[in-house]
C-alpha positions as a Markdown table, in Angstrom:
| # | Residue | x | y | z |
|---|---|---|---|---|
| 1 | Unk | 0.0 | 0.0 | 0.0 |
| 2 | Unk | 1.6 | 3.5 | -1.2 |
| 3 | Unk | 2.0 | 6.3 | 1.8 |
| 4 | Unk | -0.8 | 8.5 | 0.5 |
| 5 | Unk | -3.0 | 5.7 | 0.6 |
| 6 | Unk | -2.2 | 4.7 | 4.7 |
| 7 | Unk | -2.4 | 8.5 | 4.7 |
| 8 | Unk | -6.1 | 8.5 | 3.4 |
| 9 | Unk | -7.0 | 5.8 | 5.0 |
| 10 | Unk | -6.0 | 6.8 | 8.7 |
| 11 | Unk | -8.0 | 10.1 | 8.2 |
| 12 | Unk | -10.5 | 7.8 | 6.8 |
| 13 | Unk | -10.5 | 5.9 | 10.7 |
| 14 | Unk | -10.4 | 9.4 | 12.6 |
| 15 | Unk | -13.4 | 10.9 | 10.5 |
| 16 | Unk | -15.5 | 7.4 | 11.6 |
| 17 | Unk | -14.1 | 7.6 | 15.4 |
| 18 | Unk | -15.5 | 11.6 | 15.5 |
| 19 | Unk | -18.7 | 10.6 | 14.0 |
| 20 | Unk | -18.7 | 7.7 | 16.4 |
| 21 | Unk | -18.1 | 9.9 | 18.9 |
| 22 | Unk | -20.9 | 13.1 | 18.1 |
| 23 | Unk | -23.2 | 9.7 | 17.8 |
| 24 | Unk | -22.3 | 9.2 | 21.3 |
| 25 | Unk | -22.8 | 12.7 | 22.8 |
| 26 | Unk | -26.2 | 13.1 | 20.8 |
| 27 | Unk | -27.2 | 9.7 | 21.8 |
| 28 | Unk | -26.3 | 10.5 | 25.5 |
| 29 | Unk | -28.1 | 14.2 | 25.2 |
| 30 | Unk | -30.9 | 12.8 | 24.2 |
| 31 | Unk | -31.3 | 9.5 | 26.6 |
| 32 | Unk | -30.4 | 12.4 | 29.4 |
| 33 | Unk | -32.0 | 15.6 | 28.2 |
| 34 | Unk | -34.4 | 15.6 | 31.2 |
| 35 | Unk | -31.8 | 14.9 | 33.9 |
| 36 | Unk | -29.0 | 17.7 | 32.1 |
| 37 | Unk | -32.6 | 20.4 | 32.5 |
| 38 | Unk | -33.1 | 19.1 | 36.2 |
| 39 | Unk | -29.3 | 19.8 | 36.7 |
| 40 | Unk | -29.3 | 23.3 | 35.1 |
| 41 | Unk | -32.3 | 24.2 | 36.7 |
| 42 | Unk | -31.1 | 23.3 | 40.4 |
| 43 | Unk | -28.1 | 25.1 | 39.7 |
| 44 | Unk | -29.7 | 28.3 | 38.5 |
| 45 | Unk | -32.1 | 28.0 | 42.0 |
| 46 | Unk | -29.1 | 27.6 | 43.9 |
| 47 | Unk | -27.3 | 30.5 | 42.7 |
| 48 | Unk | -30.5 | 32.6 | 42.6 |
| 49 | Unk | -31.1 | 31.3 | 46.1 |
| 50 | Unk | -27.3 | 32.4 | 47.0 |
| 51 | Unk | -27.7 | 36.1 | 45.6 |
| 52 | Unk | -31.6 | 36.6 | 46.9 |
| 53 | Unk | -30.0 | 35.7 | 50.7 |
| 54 | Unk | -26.9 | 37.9 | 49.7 |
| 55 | Unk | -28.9 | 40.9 | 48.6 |
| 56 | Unk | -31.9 | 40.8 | 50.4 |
| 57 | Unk | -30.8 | 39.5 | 53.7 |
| 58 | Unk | -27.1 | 38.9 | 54.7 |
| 59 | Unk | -26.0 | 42.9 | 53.1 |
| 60 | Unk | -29.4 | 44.1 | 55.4 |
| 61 | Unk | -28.4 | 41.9 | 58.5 |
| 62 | Unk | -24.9 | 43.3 | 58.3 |
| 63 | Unk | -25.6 | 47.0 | 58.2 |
| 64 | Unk | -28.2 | 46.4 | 60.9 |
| 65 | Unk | -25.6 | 44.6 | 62.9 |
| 66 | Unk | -23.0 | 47.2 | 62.1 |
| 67 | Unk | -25.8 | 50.2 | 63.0 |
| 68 | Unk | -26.1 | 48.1 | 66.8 |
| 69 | Unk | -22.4 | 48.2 | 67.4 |
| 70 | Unk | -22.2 | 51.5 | 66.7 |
| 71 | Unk | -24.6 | 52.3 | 69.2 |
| 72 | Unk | -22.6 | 49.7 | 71.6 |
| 73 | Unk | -19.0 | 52.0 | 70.6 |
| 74 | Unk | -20.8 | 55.1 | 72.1 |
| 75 | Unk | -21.3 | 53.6 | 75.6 |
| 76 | Unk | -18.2 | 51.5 | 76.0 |
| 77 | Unk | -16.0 | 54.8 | 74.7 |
| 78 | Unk | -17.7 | 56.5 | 78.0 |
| 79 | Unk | -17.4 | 54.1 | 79.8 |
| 80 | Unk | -20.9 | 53.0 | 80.2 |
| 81 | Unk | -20.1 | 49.4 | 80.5 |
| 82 | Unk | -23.2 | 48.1 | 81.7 |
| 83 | Unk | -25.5 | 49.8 | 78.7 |
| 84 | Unk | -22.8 | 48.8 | 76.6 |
| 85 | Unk | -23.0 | 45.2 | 77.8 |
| 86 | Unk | -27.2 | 45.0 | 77.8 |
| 87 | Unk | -28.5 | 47.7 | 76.1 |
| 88 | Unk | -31.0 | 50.3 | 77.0 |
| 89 | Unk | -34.3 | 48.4 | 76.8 |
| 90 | Unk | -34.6 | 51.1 | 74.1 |
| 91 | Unk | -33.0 | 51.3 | 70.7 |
| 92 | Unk | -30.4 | 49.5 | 71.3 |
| 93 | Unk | -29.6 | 45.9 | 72.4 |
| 94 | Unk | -26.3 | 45.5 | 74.2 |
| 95 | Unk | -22.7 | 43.6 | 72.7 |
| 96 | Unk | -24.8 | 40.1 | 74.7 |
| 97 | Unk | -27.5 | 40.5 | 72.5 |
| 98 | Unk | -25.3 | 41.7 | 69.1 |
| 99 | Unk | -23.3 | 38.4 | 69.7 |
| 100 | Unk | -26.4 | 36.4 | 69.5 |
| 101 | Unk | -28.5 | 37.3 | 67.2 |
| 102 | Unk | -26.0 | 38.6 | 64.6 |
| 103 | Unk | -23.7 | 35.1 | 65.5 |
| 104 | Unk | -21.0 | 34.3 | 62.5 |
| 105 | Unk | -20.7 | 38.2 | 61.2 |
| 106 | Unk | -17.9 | 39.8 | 61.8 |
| 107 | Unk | -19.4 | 42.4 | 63.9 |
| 108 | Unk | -20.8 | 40.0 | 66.5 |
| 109 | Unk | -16.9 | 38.9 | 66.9 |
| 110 | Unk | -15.6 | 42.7 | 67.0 |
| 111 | Unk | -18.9 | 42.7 | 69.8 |
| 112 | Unk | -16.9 | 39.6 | 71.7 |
| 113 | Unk | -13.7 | 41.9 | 71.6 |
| 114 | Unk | -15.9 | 44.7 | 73.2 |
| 115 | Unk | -17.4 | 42.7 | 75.8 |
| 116 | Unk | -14.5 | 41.2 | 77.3 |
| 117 | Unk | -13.3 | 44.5 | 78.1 |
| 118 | Unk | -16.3 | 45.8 | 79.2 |
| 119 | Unk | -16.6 | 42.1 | 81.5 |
| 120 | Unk | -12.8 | 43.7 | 82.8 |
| 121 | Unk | -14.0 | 46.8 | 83.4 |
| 122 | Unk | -16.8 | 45.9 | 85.6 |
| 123 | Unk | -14.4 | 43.5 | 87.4 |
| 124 | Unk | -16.0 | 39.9 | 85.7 |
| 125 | Unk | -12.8 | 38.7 | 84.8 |
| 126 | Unk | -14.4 | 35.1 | 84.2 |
| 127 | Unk | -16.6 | 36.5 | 81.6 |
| 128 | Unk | -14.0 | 38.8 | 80.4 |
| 129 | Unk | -11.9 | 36.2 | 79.1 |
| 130 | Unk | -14.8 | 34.1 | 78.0 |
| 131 | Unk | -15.8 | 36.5 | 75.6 |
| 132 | Unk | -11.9 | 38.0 | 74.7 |
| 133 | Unk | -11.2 | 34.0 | 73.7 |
| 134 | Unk | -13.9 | 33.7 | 71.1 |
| 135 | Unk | -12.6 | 36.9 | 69.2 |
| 136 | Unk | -11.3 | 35.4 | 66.3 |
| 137 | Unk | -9.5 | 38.6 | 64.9 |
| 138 | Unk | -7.2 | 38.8 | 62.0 |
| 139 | Unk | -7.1 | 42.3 | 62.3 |
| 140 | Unk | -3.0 | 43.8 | 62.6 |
| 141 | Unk | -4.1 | 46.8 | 65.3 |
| 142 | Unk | -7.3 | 44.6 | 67.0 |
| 143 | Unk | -5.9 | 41.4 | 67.6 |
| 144 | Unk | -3.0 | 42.3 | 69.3 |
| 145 | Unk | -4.7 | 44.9 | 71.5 |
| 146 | Unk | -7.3 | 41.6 | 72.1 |
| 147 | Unk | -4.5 | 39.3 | 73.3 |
| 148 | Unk | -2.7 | 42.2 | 75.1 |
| 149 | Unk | -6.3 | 42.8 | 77.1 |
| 150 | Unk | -6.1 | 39.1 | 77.8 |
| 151 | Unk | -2.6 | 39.7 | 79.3 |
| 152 | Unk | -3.9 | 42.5 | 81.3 |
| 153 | Unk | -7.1 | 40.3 | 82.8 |
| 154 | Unk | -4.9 | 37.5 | 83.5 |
| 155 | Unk | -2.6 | 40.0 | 85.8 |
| 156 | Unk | -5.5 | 41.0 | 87.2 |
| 157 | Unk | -6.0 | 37.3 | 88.9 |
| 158 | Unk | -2.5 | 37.2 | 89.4 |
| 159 | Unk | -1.7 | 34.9 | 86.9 |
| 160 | Unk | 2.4 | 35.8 | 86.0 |
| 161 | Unk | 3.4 | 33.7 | 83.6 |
| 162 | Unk | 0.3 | 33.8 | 81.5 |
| 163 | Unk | 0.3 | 37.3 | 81.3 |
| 164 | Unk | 3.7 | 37.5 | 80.4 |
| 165 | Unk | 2.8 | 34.6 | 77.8 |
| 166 | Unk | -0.1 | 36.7 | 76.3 |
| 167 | Unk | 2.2 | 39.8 | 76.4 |
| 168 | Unk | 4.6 | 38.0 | 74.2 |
| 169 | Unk | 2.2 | 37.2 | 72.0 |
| 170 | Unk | 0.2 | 40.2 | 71.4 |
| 171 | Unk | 4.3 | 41.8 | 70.9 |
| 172 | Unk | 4.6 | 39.3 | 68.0 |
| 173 | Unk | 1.4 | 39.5 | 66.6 |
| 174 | Unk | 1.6 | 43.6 | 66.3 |
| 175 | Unk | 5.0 | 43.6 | 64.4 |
| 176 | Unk | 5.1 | 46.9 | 64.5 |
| 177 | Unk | 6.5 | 50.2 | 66.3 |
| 178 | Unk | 3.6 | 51.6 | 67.7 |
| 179 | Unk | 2.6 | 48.2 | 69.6 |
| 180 | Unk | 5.1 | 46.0 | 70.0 |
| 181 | Unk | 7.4 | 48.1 | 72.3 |
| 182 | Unk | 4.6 | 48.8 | 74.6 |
| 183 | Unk | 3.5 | 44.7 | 75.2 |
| 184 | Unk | 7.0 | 43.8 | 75.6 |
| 185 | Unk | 7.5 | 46.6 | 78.4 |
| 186 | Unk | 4.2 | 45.2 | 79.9 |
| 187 | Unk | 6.1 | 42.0 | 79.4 |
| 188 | Unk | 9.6 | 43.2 | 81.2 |
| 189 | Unk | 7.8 | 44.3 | 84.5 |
| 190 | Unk | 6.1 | 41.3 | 85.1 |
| 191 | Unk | 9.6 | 39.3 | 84.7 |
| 192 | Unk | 11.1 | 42.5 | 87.2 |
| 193 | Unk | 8.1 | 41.5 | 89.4 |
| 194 | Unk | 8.2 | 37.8 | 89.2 |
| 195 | Unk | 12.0 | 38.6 | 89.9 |
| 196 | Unk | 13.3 | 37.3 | 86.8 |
| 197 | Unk | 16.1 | 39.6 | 86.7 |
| 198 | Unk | 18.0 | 38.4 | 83.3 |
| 199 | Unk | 14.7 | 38.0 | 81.7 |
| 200 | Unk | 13.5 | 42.0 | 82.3 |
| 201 | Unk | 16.7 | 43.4 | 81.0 |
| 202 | Unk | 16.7 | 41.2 | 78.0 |
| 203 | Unk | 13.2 | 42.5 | 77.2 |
| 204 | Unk | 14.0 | 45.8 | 78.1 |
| 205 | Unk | 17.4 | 46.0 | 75.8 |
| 206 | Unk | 15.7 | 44.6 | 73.2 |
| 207 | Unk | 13.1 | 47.9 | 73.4 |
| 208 | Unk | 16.4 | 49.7 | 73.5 |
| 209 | Unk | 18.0 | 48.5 | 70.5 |
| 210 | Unk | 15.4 | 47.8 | 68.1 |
| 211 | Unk | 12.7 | 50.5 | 68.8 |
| 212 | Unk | 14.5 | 53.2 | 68.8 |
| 213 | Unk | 11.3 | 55.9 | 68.2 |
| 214 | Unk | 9.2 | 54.4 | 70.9 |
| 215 | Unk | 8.5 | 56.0 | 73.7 |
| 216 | Unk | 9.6 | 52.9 | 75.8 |
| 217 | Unk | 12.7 | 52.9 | 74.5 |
| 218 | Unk | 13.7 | 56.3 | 76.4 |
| 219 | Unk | 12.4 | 54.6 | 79.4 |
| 220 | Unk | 14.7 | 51.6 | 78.8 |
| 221 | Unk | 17.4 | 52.7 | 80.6 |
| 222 | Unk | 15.9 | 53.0 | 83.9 |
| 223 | Unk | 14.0 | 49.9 | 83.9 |
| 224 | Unk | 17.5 | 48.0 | 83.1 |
| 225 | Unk | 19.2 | 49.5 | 86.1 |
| 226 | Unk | 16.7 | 48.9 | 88.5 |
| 227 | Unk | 16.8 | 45.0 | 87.5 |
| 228 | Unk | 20.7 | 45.1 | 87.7 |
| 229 | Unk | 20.5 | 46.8 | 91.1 |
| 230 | Unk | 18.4 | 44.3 | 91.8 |
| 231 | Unk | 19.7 | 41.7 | 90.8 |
| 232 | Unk | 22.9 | 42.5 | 92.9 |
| 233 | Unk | 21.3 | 42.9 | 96.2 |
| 234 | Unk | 18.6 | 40.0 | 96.2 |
């Protein structure tokens, strides 16, 4: 058999496998033309479904949610812990009530975040902490402020070395020269009142050294030689 022959005759074969194949698919299309419409039709409930709840009820919740915190900011930012806490049995609800009703928004987790502190404030360092460890966060100026308020509650019940702990962490997770600096000097005078001696100058010559701007920094000095004095007459 000459070359151009094979050659015709393999196009031949692929020209019979397509048509084989189109067969197929109309064959397929039409045994399953009810089920492909069911499909289509389900999908184009579900994403009608999706942006009816998007539009006319999750966009609403939030900005009603957003309009109760905002009410909530007001008496927590005077101090009004109480009101801030359970509302006014008027027009607005209290950070409890925001947390429930408006559960997996992000404003019911900033509400945890104002809660706790408002728990501290009132001296319910229980609920405090109750409410500051379901604040999920992921905010860079929030968070840390959140796990530095933890710090501060469990000083509070006299808990060193989770304060410290929390201190550390709230350092890390701000990264930066406005917040950092300030948890790790809350951090070096729990170590100067735990008596860790070594541990409070190496926290407070790292402020030193690295955060040069910060206020803490020009405060290093004197927090080092206290330890070293007293470190030499313990």
């Amino acid at each position: 058999m000459s070359a151009k022959k094979t050659k015709e005759s393999k196009a031949q074969k692929n020209f019979e496998n397509i048509g084989e194949a189109l067969t197929t698919s109309e064959q397929f299309l039409e045994n399953n033309q009810k089920a492909i419409v069911t499909g289509l039709l389900i999908v184009i409930a579900l994403v009608g479904a999706f942006l009816a709840y998007h539009y006319l009820h999750k966009t609403p919740r939030i900005e009603k949610a957003q309009a109760d915190l905002f009410r909530g900011e007001r008496y927590f930012q005077n101090g009004e812990d109480s009101l801030a806490l359970f509302g006014n049995g008027n027009d607005y609800i209290g950070f409890e009530s925001i947390i429930t009703r408006y559960k997996g928004t992000k404003t019911a987790d900033l509400a945890c975040a104002y809660a706790g502190i408002s728990y501290s404030r009132i001296g319910n360092n229980e609920k405090a902490l109750d409410y500051l460890k379901k604040f999920k966060g992921g905010d860079l100026l929030i968070t840390p402020s959140v796990t530095g308020a933890i710090g501060d509650i469990y000083m509070n019940m006299g808990e060193a070395d989770q304060a410290i702990t929390n201190y550390l962490k709230a350092a890390k997770e701000a990264d930066n020269e406005m917040l950092t600096p300030l948890y790790l000097k809350k951090a070096g005078e729990v170590y100067l009142s735990k008596a860790d001696y070594d541990k409070a100058i190496e926290i407070f010559t790292q402020i030193k050294e690295t955060y040069l701007n910060a206020p803490e920094s020009r405060e290093a000095d004197k927090f080092i030689q206290q330890a070293q004095l007293l470190k030499e007459y313990r």
